[in-house]
N, C-alpha and C positions, 0 to 999 in steps of 0.2 A: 326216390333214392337221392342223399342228399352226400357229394363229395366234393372236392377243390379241383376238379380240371385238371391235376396234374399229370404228367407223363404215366403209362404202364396202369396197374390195376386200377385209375380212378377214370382214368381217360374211358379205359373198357367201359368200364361200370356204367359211363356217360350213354357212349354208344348203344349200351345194349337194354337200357332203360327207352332209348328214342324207337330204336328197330321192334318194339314190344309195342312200342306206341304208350309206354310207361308215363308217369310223372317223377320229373330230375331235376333235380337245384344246385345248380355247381356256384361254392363260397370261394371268392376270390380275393388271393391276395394283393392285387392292385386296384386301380380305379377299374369302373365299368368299362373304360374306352381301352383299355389298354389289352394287349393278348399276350398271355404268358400260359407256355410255354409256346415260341410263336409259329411251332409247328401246329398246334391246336386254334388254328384260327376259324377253320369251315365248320371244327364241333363248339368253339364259345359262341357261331353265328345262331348254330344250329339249338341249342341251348334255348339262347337268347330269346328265340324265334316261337319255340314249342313248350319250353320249360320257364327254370327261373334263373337269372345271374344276380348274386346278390355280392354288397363289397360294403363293410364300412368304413371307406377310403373314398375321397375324392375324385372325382375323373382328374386323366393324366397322372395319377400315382404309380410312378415303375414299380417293380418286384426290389422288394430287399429281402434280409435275410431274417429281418422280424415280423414281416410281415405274415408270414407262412405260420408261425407257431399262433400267432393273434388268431390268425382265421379261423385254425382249426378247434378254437373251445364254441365259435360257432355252431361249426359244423355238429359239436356232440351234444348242441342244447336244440337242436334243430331234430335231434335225432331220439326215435324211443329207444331202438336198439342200433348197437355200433359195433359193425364186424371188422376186422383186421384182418385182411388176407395175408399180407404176409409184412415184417417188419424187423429190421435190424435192430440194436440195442440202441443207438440213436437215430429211430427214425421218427419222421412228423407222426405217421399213425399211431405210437404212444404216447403222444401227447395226446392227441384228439381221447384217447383211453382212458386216461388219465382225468379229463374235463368230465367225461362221459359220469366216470367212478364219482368224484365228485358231485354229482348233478343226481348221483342217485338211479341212471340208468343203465341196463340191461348191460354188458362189454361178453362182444365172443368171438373166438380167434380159432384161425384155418390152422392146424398143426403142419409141419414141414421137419426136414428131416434134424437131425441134433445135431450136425456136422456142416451145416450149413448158413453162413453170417447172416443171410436176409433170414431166419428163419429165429434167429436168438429172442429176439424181442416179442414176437406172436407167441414162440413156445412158452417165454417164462410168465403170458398171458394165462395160460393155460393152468402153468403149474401153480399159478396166486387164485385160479378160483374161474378163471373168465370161463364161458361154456364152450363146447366145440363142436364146432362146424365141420360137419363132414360130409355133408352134403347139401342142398338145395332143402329137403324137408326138414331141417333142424332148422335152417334159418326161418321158414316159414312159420314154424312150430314159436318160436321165439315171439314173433309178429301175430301168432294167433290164429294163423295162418292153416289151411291144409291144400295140401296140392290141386288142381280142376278134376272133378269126376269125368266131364268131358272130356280130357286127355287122356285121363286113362282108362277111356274105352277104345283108345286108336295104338295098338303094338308101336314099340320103337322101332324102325327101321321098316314100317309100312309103307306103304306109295302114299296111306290117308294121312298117318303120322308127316310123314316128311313135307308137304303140299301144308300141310295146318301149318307147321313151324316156319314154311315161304311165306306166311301168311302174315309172321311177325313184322316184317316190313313192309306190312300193307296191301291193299288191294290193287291188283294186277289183270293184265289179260294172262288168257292158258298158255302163251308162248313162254312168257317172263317168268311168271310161274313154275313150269315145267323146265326155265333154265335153274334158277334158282333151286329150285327141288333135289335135282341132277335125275331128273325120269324122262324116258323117253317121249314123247307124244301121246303114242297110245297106250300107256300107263299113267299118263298123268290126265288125260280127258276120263279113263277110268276112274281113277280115285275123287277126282272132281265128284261126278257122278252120286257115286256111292254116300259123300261127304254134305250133297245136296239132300241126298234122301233121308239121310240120318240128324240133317236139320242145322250141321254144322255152316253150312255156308250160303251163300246168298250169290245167284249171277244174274249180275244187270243185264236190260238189253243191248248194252252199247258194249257186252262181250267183258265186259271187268267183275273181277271174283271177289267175295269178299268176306271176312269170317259173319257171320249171322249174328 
C-alpha cells in the first residue's frame, strides 16, 4: 500500500497496512528527517522501521505547498491501481489521478453523497469513467485479487472470526488476545481451540498465539 502520510484516509491506510503486518510505502513531501504532519511522528517511525519512507527531497526539507502536488505523481507511478476514497474538487488525491490517468493505470474512486464538498471530486471520478469501489472485493478484484478462503470459512461475528482478526496485530498471549477480541475468557480459550484444530493457528510453548 503506497500513500503520503498524510492526515485522515492516508494515515489510516498506513496504520492499517502495519496492524495486517501488510507492506506500505508512505511518499513524502519533505526530506526523510523531517515529520510532517507532526502529529504522525510514532506512524513515520513506524513506517520507517517495518515498511518504506521514500522522498525525493533532501534531508532537512520542510513541507511547502509544492511540495505535496510533486510527491504525489510519485505516488501514482509507484502504484498499479489508485483508489480515491474521498476528494474535494481541489484536493491532492486528484492529482495523484490525474498522474495515475496519465501513466496509463487502473484510477477508482469510493462514491459519497452528491451534496457533499469532500465528495465532488471522487464523484466526478466516477462519472469520467474511474471504477467503483464499493467495497473491499472490487478493490481486490481490481488487484487480481480474491478474498482468503480461509476467512471465509470463519462467520463474521464469530468468537473464531473475531480472535483471527486480533490476529491482525500480531501474535499475542490468550489474555491480550481475548482483550482485543472483546470475548470473554472462556470464549476466547474456546475459539482458540477450535481455530488450532482447523489449522488456522499456531500456540507456542511460552503461551503466544499465532496465525499458522
Amino acid at each position: 500500500m503506497v500513500s503520503g502520510l498524510a492526515r485522515g484516509v492516508d494515515g489510516e491506510a498506513h496504520r492499517a497496512a502495519l496492524d495486517a503486518e501488510g507492506a506500505t510505502c508512505a511518499v513524502l513531501g519533505t526530506g526523510l528527517d523531517v515529520v510532517y504532519p507532526k502529529g504522525h511522528a510514532t506512524l513515520q517511525a513506524a513506517v520507517g522501521k517495518r515498511g518504506v519512507l521514500l522522498s525525493e527531497l533532501e534531508p532537512e526539507n520542510a513541507a511547502h505547498g509544492g511540495s505535496f502536488p510533486l510527491r504525489n505523481r510519485i505516488i501514482a507511478a509507484l502504484c498499479s491501481v489508485t483508489i480515491v476514497v474521498e476528494a474535494g474538487r481541489e484536493s491532492g488525491a486528484l492529482i495523484t489521478a490525474r498522474h495515475a490517468l496519465e501513466l496509463g493505470r487502473t484510477v477508482a474512486a469510493v462514491p459519497g453523497p452528491i451534496d457533499v464538498p469532500q465528495s465532488f471530486g471522487s464523484n466526478e471520478l466516477l462519472r469520467d469513467g474511474a471504477h467503483v469501489i464499493t467495497g473491499v472485493p472490487d478493490a481486490l478484484s481490481l488487484l487480481g485479487l480474491t478474498p482468503s478462503r480461509r476467512e471465509s470459512a470463519l462467520p463474521e461475528g464469530s468468537g473464531e472470526r473475531r480472535l483471527w482478526d486480533a490476529l491482525r496485530r500480531g501474535a499475542a498471549d490468550l489474555d491480550t488476545l481475548s482483550a482485543r477480541a472483546g470475548l470473554p475468557a472462556h470464549e476466547a480459550i474456546a475459539a482458540v481451540s477450535r481455530l488450532e484444530v482447523m489449522g488456522f493457528v499456531e500456540c507456542a510453548l511460552s503461551g503466544e498465539i499465532r496465525r499458522a
